[in-house]
N, CA and C of each residue as an Amber inpcrd file, in Angstrom:
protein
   573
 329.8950000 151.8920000  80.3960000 328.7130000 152.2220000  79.6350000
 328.0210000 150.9310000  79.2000000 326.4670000 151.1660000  79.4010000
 325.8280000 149.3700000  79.0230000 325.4340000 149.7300000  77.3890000
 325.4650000 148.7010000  77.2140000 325.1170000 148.9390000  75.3380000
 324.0420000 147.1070000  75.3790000 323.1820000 147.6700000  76.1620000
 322.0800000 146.6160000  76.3040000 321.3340000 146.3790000  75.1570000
 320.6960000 147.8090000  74.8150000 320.2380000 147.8530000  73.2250000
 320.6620000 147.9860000  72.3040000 322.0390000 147.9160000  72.0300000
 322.1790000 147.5010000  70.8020000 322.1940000 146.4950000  70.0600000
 322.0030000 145.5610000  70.2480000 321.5650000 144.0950000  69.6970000
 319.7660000 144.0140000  69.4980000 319.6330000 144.5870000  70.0510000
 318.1220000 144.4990000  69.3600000 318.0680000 146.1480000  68.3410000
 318.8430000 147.6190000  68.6010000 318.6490000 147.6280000  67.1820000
 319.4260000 147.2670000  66.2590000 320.3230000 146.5290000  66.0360000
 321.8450000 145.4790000  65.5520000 320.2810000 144.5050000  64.3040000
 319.7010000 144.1630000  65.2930000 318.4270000 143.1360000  64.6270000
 317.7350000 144.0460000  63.3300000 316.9100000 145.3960000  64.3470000
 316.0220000 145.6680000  63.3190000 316.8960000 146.2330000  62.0770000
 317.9170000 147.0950000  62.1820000 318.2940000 147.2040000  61.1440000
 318.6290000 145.8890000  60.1380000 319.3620000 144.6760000  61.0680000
 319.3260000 143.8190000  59.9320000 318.3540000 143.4830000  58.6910000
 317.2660000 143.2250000  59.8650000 315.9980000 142.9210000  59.0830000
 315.8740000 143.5970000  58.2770000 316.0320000 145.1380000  57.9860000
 315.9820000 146.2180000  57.2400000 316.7120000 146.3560000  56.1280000
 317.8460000 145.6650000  56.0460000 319.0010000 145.0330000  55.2640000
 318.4150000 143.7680000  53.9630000 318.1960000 142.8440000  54.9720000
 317.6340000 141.8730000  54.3050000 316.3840000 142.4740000  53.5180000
 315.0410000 142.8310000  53.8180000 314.3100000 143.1050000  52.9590000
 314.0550000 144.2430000  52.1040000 315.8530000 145.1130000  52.1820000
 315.4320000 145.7070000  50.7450000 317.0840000 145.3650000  50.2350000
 317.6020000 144.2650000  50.4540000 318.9540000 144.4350000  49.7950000
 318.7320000 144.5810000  48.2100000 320.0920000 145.2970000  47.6350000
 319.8750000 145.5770000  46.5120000 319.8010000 144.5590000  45.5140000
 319.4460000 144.5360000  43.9590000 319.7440000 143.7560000  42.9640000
 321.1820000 143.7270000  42.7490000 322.1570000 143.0840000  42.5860000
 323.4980000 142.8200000  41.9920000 323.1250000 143.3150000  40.3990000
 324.3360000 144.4150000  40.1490000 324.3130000 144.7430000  38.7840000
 325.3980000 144.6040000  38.1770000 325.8350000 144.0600000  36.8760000
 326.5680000 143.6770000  36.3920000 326.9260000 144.8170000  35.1100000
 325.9770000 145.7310000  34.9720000 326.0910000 146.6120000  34.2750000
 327.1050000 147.5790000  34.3380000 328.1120000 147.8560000  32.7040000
 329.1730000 148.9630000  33.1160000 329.0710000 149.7250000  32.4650000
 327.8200000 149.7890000  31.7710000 327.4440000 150.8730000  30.2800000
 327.4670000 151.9090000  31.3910000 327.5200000 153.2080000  30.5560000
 327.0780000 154.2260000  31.4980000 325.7310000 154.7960000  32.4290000
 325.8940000 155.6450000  33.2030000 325.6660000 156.0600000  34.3200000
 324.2830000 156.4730000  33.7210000 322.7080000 156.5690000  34.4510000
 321.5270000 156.9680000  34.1560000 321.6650000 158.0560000  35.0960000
 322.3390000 157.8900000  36.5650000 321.6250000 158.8870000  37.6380000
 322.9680000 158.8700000  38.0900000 323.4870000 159.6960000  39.0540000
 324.8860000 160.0350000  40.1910000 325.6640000 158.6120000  40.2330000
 326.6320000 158.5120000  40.2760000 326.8020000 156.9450000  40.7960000
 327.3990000 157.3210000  42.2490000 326.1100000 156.8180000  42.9870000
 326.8230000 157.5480000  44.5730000 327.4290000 155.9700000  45.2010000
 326.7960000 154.8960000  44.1310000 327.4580000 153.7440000  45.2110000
 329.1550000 153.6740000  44.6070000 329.5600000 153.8250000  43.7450000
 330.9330000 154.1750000  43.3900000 331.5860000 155.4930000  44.4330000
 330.8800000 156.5740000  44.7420000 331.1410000 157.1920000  45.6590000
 331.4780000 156.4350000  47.2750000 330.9080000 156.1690000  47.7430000
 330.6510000 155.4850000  48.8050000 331.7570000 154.0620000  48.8590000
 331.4120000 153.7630000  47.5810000 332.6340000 152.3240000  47.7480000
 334.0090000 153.1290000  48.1380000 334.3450000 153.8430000  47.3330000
 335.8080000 154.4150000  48.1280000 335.9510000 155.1310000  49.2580000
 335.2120000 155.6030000  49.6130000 335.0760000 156.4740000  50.6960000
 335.0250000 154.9230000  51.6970000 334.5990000 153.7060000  52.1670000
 334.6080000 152.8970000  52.4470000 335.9920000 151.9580000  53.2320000
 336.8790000 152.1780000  51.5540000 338.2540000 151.7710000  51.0510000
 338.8660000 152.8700000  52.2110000 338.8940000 154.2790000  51.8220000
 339.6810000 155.4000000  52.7010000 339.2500000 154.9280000  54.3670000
 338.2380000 154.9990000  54.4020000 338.1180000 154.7760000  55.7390000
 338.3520000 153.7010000  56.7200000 338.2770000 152.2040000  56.1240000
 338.8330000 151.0400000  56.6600000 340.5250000 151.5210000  56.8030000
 340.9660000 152.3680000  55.7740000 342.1740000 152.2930000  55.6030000
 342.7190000 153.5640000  56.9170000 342.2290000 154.5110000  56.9020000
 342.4290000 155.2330000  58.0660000 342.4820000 155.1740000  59.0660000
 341.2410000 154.3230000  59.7700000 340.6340000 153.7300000  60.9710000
 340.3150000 155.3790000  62.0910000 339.5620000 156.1440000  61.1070000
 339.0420000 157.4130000  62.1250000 338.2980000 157.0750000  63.4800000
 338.8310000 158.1810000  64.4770000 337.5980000 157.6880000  65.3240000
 336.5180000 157.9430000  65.0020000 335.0770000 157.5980000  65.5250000
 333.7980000 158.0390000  65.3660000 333.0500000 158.2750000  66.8250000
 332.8060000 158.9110000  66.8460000 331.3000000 159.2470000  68.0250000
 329.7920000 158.5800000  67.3050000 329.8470000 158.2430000  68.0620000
 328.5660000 157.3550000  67.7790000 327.1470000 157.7710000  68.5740000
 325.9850000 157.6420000  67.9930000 324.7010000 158.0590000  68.9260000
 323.9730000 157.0690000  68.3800000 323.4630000 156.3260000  69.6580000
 322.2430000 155.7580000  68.7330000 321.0540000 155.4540000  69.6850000
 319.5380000 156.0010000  68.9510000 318.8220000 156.0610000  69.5650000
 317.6210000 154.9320000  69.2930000 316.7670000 153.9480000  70.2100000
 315.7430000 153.0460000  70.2940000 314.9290000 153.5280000  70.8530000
 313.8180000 154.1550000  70.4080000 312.6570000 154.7730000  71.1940000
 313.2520000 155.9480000  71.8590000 312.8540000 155.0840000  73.0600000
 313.2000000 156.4430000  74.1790000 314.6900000 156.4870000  74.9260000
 315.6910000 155.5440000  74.5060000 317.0790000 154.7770000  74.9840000
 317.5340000 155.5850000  73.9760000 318.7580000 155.6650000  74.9060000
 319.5480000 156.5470000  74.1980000 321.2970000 155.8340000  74.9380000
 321.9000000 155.5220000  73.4850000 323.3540000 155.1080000  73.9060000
 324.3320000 155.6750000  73.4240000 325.5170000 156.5500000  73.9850000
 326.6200000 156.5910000  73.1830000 327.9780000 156.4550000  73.1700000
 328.5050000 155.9650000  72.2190000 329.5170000 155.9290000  72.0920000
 331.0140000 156.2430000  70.9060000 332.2720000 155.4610000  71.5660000
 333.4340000 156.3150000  70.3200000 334.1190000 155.2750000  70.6130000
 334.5820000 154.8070000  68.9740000 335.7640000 153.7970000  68.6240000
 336.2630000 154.4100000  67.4080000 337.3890000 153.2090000  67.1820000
 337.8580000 153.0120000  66.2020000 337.6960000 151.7790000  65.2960000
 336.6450000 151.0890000  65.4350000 336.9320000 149.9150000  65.3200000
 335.2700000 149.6200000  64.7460000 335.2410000 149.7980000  63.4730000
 334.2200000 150.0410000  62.7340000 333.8090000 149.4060000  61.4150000
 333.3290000 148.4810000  60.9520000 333.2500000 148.0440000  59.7380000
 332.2630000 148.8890000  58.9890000 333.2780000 149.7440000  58.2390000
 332.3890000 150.4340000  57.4210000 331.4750000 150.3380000  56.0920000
 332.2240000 149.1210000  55.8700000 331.1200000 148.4710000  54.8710000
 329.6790000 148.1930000  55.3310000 329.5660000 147.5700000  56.3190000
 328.1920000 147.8300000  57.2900000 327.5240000 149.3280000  57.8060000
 328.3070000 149.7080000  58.5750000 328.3640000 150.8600000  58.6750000
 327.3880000 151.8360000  57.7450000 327.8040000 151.8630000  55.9870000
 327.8380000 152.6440000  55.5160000 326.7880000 152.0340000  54.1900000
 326.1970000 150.5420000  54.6060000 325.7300000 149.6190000  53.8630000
 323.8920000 150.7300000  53.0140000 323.9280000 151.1060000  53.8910000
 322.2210000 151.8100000  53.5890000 322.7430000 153.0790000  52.6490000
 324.2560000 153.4690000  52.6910000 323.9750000 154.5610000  51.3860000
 324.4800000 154.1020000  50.1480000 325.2260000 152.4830000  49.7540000
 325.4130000 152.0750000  49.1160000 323.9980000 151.6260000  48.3360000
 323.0420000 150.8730000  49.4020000 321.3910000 150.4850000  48.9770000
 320.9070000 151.9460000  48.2030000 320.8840000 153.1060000  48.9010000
 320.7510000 154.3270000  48.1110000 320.6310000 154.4280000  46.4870000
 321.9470000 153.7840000  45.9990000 322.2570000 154.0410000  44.5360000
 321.1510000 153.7930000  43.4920000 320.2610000 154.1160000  42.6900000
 319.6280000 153.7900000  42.0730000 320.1330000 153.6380000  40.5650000
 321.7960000 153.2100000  40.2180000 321.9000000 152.9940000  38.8670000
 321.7540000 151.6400000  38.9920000 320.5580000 150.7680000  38.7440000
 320.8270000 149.3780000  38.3150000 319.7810000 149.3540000  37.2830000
 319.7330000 148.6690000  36.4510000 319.4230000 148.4470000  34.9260000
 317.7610000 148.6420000  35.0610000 317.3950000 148.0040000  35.7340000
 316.0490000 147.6590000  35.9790000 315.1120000 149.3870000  36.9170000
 316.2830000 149.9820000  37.0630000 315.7180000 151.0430000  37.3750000
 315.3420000 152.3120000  36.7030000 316.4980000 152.1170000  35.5540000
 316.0980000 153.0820000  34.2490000 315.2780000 154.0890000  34.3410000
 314.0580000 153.7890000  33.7350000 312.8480000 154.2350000  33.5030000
 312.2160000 154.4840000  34.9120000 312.5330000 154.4510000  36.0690000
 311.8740000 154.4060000  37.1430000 311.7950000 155.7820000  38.1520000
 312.7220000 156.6600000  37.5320000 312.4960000 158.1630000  38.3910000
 312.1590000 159.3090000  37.8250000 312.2970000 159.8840000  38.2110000
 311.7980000 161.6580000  37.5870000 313.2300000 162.1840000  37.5660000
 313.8700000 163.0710000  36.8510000 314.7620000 163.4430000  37.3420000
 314.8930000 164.8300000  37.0570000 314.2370000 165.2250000  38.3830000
 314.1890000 167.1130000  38.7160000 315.5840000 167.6960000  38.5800000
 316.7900000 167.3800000  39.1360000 317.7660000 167.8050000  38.5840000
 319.1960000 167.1930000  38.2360000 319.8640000 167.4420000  37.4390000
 321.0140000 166.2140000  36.8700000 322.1620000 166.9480000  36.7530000
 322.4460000 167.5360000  38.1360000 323.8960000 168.2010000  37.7290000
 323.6690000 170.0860000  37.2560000 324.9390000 170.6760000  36.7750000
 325.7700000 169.9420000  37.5670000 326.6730000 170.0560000  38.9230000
 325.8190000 170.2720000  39.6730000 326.2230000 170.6480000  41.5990000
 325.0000000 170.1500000  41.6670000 323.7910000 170.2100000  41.5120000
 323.0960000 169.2440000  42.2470000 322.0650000 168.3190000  41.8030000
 321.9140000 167.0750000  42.5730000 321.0430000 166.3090000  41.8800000
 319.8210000 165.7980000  42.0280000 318.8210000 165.7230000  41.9110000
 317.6470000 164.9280000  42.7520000 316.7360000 164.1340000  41.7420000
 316.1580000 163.1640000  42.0720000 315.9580000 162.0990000  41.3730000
 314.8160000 161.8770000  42.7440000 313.1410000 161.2440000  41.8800000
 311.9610000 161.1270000  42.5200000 311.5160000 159.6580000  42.1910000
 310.8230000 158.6820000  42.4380000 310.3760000 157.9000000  42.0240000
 309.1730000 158.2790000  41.7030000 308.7980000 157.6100000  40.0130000
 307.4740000 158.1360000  39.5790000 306.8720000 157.2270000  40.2670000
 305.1950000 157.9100000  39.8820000 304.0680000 157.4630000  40.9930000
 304.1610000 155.3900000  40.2800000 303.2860000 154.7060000  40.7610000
 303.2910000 153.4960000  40.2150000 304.3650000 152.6560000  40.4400000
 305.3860000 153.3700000  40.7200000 307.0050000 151.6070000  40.9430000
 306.9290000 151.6360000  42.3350000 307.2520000 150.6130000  42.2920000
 307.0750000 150.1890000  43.7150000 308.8920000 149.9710000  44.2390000
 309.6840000 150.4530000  44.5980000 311.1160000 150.2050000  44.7320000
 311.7670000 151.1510000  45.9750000 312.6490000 150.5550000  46.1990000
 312.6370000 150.9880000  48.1200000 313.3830000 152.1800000  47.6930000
 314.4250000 153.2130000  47.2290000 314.0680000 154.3230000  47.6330000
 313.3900000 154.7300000  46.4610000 312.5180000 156.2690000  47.1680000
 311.9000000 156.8910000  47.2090000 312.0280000 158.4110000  46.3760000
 313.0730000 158.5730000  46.7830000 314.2380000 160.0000000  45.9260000
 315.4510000 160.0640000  46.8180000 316.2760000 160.6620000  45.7890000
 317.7280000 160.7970000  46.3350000 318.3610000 162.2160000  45.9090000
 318.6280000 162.5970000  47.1200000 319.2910000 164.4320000  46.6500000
 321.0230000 164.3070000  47.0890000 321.4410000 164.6680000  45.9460000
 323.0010000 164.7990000  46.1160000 323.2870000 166.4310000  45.8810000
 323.9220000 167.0090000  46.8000000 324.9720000 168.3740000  46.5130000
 326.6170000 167.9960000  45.8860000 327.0840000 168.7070000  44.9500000
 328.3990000 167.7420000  44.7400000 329.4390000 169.4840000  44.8870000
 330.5400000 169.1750000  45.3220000 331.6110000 170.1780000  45.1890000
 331.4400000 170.1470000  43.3420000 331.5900000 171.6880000  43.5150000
 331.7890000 172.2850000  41.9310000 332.6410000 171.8250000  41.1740000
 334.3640000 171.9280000  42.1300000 335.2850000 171.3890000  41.3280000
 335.6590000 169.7730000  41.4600000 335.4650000 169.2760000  42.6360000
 335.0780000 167.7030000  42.4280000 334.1630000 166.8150000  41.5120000
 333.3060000 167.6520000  41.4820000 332.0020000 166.6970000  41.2540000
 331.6640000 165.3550000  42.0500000 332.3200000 165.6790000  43.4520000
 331.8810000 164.7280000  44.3630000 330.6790000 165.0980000  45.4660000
 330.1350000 164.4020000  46.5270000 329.2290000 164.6060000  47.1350000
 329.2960000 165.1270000  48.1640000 329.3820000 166.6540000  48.4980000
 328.9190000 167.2800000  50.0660000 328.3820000 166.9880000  50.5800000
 327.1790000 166.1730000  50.1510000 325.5430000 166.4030000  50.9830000
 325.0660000 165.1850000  50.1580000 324.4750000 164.5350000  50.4660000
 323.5630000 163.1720000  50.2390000 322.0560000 162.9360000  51.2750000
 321.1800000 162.6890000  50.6480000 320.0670000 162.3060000  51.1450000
 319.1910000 161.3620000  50.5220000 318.5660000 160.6050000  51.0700000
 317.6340000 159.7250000  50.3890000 316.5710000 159.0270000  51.2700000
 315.2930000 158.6660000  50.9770000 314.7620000 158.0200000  51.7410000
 314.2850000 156.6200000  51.2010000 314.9250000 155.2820000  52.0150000
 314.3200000 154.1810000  51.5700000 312.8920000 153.3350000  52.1840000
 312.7330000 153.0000000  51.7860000 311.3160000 152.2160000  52.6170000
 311.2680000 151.0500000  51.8180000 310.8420000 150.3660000  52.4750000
 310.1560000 148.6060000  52.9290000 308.9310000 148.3490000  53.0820000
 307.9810000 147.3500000  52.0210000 306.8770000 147.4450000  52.6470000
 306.1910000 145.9400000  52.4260000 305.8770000 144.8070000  53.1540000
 305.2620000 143.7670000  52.7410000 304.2250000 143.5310000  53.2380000
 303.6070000 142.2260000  53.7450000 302.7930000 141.7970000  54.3640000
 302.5280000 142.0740000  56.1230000 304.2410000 141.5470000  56.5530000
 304.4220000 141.5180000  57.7790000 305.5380000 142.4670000  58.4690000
 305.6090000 143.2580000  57.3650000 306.9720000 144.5940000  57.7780000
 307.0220000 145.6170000  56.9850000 307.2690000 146.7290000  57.6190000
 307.3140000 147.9890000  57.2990000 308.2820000 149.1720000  57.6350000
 309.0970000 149.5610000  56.7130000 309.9680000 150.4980000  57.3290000
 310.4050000 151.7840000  57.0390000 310.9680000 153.2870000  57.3110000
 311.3180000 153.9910000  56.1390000 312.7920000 154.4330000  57.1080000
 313.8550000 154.7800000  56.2720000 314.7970000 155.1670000  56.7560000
 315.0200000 156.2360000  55.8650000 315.3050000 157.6360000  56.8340000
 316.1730000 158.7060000  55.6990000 317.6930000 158.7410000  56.0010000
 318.2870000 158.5980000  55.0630000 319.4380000 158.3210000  55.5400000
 320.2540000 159.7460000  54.7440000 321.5020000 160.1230000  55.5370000
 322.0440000 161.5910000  55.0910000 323.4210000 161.4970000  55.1560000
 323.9380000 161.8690000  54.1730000 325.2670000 161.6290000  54.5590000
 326.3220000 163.3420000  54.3290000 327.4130000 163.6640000  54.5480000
 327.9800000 164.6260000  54.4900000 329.5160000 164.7860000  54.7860000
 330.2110000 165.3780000  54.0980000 331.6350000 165.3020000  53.7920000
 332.5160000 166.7450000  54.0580000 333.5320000 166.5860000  54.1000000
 334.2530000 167.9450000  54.4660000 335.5150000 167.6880000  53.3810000
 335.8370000 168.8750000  52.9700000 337.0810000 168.9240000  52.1910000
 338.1990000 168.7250000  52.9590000 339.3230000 168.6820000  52.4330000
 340.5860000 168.2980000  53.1500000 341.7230000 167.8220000  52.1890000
 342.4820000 168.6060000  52.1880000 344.3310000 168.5090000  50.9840000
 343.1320000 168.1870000  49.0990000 341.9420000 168.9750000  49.6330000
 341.7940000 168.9440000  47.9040000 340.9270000 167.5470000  47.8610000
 340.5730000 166.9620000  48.9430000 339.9050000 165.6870000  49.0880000
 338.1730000 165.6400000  49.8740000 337.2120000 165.1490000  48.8920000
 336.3990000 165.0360000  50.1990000 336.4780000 163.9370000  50.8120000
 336.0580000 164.0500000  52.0270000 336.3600000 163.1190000  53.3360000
 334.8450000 162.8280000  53.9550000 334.0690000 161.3510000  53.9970000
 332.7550000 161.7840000  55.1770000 333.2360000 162.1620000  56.2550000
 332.0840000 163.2090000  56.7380000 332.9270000 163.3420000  58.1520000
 331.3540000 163.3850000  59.2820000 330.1660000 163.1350000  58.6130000
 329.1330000 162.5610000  59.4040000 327.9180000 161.7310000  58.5300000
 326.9910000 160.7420000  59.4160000 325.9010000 160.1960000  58.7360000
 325.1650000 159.7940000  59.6170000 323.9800000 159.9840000  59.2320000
 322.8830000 160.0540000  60.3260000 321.5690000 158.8800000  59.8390000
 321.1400000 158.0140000  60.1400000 319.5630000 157.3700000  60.3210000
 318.6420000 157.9990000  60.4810000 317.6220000 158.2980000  60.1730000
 316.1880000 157.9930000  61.1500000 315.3000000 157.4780000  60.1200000
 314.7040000 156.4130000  61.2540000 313.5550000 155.8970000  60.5480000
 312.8140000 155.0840000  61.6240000 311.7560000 154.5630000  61.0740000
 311.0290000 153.2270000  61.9350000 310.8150000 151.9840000  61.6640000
 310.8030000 151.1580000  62.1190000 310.4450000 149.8060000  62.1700000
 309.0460000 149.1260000  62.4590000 307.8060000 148.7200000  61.5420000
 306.8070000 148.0760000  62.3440000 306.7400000 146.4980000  61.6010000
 306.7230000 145.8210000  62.6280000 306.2890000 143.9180000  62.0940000
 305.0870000 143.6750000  62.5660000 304.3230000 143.1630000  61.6840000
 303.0480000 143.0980000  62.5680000 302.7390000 142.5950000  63.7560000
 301.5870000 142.5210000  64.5430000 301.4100000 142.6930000  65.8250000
 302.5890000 142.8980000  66.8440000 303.2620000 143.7540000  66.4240000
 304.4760000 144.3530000  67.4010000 304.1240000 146.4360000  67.1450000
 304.8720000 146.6470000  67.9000000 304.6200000 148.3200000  68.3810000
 305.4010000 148.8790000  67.2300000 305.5160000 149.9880000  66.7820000
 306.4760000 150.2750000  65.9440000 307.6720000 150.8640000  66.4440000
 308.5640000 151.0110000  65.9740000 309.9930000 150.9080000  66.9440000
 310.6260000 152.4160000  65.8510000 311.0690000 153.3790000  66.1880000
 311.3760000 154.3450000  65.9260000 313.2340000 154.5620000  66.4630000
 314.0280000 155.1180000  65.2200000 315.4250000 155.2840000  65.7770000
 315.8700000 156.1870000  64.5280000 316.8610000 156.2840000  65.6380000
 318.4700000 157.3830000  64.7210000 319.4860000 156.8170000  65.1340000
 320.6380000 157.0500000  64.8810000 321.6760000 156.7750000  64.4600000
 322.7510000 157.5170000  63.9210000 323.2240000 158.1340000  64.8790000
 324.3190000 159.6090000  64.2550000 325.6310000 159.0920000  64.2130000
 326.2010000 159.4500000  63.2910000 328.1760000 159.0030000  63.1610000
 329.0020000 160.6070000  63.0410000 329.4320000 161.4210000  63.8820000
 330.6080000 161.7050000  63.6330000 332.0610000 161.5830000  63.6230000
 332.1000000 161.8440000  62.1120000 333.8620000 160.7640000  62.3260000
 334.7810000 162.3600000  62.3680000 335.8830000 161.4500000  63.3390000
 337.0960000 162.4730000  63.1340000 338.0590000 162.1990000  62.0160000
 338.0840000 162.8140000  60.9410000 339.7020000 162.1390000  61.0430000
 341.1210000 163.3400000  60.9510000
């Protein structure tokens, strides 16, 4: 199997990385909104530690590649639903929050802030209070780049545990005087 394109989308996502990485928060007061990046950090931990396989899809335009390993850094991997989290200090005051629990959550950015995501919808198991269902959309926007990714994530129970067991991309890429570059990105993991 050729995996020609993946290094060029390996790139745009970087780029996508770099210009909305998050603020570092040092904050441990409590929680304003879900803490899904505390979610995600362990789910991270479980999964380096498991080493599930995954099926992989990933799509560049009109290219289409796929594949299945084991051999996955999921901290990368899983880097855009950690960016997701909107508890950092400076974000406070910065959403709407249509609903807060407790099974589900969604959180809007009011009109006027300018901050890469957009809203974030969490479903949580009743008796967990962890996350079934995750969604969010981030976007990027400067002079010379532009991007939006919705990113989704989703979990399955198991011995009383949730487990991810898929996560999906889509979004686009435009830099100026270049075409705009459109992709997905599907993960189903076994474990």
């Amino acid at each position: 199997m050729h995996y020609r394109f993946l290094p060029i989308l390996a790139t745009f996502l970087c780029i996508s990385l770099i210009s909305c990485t998050p603020e570092e928060s040092k904050d441990d007061g409590p929680k304003t909104y879900y803490d899904l990046k505390g979610f995600v950090e362990n789910q991270i931990e479980y999964l380096n530690d498991k080493r599930p396989e995954v099926n992989k899809t990933a799509i560049l335009g009109s290219k289409r590649e796929v594949s299945r390993t084991r051999d996955v850094d999921w901290k990368k991997e899983l880097e855009l639903f950690v960016q997701a989290d909107i508890n950092k200090p400076s974000y406070r005051q910065s959403y709407d929050i249509l609903q807060n629990g407790p099974v589900y959550y969604e959180y809007r950015l009011k009109p006027g802030n300018d901050l890469p995501v957009t809203y974030l919808k969490i479903e949580t198991d009743s008796v967990l209070k962890q996350p079934l269902y995750v969604e969010a959309l981030l976007r990027a926007r400067n002079k010379i780049y532009h991007s939006e990714k919705k990113v989704i994530l989703k979990t399955v129970k198991r011995d009383n545990l949730l487990e991810v067991n898929a996560y999906q991309v889509d979004g686009y890429q435009k830099l100026i005087f270049v075409d705009r570059k459109t992709f997905r990105i599907q993960g189903q993991i076994g474990l």
